[in-house]
Backbone bond lengths (Angstrom), bond angles and torsions (degrees), N, CA, C in turn:
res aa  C-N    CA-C-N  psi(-1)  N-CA   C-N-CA  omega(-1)  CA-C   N-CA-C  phi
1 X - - - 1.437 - - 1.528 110.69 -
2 X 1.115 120.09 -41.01 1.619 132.52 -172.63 2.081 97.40 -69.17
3 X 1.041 109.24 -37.84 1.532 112.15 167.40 1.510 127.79 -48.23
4 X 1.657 90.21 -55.90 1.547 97.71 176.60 1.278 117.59 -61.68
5 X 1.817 119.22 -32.83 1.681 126.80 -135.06 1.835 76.86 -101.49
6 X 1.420 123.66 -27.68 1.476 117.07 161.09 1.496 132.61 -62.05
7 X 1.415 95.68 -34.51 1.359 102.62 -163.22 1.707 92.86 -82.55
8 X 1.231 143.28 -54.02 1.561 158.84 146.09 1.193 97.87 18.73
9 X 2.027 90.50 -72.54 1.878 113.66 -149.54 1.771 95.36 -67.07
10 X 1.661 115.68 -52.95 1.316 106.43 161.77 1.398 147.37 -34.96
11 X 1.488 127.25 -54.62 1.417 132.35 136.34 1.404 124.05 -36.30
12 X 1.203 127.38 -6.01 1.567 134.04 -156.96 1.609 81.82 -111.00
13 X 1.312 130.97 -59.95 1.355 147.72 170.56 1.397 107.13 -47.37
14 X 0.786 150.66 -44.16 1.743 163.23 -150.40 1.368 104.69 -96.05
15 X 1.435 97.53 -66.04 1.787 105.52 168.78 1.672 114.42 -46.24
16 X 1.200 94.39 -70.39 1.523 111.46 -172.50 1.187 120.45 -58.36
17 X 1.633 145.85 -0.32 1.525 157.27 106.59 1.687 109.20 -41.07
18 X 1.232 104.47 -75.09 1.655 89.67 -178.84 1.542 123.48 -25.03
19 X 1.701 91.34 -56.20 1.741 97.52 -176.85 1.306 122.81 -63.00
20 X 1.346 130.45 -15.00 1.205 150.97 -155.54 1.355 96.66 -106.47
21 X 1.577 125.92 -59.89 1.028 130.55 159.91 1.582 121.45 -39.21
22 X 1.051 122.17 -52.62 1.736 132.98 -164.14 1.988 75.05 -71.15
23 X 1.271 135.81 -43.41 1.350 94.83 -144.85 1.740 85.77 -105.55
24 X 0.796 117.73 4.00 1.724 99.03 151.71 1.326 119.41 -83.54
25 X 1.478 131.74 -12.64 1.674 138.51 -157.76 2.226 81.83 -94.65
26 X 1.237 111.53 -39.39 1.055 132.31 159.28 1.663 121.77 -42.05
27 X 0.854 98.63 -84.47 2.059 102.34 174.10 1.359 94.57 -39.10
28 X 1.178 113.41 -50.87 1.789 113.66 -158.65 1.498 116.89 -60.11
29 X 1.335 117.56 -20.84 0.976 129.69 -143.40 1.726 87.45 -119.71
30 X 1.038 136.69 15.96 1.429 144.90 -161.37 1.387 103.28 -115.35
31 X 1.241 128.27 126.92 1.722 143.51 178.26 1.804 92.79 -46.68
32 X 1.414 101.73 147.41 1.568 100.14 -171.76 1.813 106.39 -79.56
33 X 1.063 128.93 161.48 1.714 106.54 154.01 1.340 116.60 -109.32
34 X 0.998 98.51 155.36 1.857 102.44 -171.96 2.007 98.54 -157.96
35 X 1.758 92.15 144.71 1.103 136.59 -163.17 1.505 113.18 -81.44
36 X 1.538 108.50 130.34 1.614 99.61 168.72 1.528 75.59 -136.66
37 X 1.698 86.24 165.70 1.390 121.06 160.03 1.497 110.31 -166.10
38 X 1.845 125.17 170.56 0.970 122.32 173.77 1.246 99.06 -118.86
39 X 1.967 126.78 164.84 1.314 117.01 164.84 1.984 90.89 -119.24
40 X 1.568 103.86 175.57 1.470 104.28 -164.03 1.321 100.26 -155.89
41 X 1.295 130.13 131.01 1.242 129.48 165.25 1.748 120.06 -100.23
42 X 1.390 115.71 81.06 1.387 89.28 178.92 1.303 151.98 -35.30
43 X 1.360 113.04 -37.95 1.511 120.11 179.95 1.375 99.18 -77.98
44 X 1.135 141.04 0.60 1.717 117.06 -178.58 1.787 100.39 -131.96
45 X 1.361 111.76 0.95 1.167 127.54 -171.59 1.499 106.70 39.40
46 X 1.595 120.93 47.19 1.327 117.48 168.83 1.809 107.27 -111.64
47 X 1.917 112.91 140.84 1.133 104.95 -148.33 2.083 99.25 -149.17
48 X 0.974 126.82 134.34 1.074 141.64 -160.48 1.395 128.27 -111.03
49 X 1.080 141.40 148.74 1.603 122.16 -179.95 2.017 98.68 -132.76
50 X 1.411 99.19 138.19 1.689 92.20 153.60 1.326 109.62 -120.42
51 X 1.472 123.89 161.29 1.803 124.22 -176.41 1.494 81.32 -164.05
52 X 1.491 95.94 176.10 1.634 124.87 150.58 1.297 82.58 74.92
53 X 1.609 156.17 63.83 1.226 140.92 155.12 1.825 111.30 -143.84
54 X 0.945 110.45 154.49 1.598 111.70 172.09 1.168 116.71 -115.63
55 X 1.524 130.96 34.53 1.611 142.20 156.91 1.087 95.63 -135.13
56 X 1.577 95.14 128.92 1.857 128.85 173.65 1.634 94.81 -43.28
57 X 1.301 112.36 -61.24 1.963 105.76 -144.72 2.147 85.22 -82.76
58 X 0.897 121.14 -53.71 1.300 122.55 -172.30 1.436 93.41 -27.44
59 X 1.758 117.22 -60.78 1.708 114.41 -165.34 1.435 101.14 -52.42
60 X 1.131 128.78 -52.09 1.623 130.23 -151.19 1.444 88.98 -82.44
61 X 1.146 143.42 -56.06 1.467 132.68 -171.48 1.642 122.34 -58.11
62 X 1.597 108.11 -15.48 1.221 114.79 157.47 1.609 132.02 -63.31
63 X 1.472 87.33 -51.51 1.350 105.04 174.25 1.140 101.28 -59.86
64 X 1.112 141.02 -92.12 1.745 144.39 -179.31 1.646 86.62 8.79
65 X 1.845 85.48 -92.52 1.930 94.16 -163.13 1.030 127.45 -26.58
66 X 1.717 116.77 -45.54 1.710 129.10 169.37 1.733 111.66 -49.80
67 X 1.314 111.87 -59.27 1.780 107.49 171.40 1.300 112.58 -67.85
68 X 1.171 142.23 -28.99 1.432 135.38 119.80 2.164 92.89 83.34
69 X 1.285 103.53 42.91 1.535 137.83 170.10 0.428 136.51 -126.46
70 X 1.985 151.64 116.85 0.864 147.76 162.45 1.530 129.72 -40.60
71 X 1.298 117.16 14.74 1.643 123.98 -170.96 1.560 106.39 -137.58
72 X 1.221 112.15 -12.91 1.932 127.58 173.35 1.260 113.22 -57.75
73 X 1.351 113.15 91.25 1.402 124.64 156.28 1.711 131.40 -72.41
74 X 1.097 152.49 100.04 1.235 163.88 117.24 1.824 87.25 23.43
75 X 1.383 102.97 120.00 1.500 136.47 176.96 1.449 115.71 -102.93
76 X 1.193 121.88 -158.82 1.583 110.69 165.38 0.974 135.76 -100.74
77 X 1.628 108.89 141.04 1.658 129.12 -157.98 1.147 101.69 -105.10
78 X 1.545 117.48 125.37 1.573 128.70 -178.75 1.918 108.99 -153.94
79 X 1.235 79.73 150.98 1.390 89.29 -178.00 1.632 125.88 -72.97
80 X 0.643 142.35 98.55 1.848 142.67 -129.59 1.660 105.13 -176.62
81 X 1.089 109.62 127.44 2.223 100.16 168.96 1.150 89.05 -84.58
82 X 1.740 165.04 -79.31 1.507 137.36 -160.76 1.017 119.76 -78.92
83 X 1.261 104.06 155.89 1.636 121.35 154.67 1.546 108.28 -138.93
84 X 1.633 101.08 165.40 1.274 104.93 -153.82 1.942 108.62 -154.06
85 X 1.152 115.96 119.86 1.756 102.16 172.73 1.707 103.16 -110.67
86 X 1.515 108.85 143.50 1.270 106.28 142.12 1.244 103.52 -138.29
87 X 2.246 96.09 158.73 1.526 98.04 -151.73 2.035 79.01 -128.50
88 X 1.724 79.02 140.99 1.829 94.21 178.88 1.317 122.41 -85.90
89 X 1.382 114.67 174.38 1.372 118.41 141.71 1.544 148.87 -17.22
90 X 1.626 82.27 -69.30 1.557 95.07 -171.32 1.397 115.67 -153.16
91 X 1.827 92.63 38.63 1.792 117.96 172.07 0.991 110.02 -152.00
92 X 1.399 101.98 154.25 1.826 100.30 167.93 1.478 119.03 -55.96
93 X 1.356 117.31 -176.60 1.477 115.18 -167.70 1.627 96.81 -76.25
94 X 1.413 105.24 172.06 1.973 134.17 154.52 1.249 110.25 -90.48
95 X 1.069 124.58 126.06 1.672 125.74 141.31 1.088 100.52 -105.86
96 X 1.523 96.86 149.74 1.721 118.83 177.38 1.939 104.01 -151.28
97 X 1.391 116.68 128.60 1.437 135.59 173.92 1.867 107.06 -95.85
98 X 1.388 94.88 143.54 1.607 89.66 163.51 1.641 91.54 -179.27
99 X 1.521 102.25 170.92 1.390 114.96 -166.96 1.926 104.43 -69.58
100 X 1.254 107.08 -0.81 2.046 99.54 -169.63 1.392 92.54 -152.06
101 X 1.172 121.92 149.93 1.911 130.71 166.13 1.557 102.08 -30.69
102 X 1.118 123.46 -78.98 1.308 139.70 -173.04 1.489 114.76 -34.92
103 X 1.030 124.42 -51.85 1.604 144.24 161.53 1.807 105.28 -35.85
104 X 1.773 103.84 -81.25 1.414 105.92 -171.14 1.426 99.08 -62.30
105 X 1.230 133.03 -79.79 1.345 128.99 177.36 1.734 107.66 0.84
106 X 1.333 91.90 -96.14 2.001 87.76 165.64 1.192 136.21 -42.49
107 X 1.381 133.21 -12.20 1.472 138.66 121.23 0.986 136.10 -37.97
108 X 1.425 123.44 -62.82 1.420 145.96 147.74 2.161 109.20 -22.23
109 X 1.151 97.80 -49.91 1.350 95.36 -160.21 1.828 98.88 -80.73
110 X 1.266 109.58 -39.95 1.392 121.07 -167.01 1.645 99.72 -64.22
111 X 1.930 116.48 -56.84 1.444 82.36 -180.00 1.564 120.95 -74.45
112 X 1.199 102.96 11.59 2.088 97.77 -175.22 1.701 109.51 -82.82
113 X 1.047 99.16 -28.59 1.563 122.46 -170.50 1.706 105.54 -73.99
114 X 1.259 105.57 -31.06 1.931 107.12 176.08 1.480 109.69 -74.85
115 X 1.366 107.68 16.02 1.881 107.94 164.99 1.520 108.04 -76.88
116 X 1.112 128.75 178.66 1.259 143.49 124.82 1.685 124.29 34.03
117 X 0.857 131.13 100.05 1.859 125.95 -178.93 1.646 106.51 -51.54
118 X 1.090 105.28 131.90 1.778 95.88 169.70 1.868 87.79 104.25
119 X 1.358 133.12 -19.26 1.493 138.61 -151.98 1.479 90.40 -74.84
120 X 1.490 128.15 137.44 1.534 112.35 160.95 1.455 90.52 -126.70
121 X 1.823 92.60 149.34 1.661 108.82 168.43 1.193 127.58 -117.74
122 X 1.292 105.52 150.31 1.801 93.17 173.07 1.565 113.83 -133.12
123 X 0.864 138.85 154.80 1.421 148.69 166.79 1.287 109.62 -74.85
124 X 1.939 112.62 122.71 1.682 108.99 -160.30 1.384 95.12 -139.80
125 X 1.634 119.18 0.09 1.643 115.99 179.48 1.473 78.87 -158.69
126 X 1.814 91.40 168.83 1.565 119.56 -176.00 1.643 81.89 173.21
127 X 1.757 93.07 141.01 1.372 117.29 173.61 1.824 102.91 -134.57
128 X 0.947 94.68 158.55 1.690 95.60 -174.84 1.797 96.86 -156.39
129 X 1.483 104.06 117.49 1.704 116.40 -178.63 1.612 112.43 -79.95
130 X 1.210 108.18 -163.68 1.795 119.24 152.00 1.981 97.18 28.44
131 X 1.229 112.11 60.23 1.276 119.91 173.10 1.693 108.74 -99.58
């Protein structure tokens, strides 16, 4: 009996690494995620982007440096490979994030476009990470 209740607990051990094993060979093997955000200074309308990173504060501290103002506030931080601004007429700019150019871009344009009637936007930056 002491054979079997060894041999069991052993296989129990054997198994239970493999599985453990397979799901780290697993994680590893998983697309990275990484962070954009923009920062923005209203009063000087100067405006920054961070992307392409997999630490929260690293993204936003980029951005900062890029708007590179003493009035640049850190916007929203999401997990996304693009980001994207377009800047209007007769509003401040859009940012828009999404998993492909095409995505944020069309983000980008939609919130720029909720200015003003008569407002036109255009898309004038796009960053794209984890390339």
């Amino acid at each position: 009996m002491f054979r079997l209740s060894a041999l069991v607990a052993l296989f129990g051990a054997l198994f239970g690494a493999w599985i453990v094993g397979s799901g780290s060979a697993h994680a590893q093997n998983q697309a990275p995620q990484y962070w954009v955000t923009y920062a923005y200074d209203s009063s000087t309308g100067a405006w920054g982007l961070g992307w392409g990173r997999t630490d929260r504060q690293v993204t936003i501290n980029e951005a900062l440096s890029r708007c590179a103002k003493p009035g640049c506030k850190a916007g929203n931080v999401t997990l996304a490979r693009c980001i994207a601004i377009a800047e209007g007429t007769q509003k401040g700019p859009g940012f828009g994030s999404g998993n492909d150019a095409n995505t944020a871009k069309a983000n980008a344009l939609r919130f720029c476009q909720r200015g003003p009637a008569g407002s036109t936007c255009e898309v004038t930056a796009w960053r794209c990470g984890g390339n």
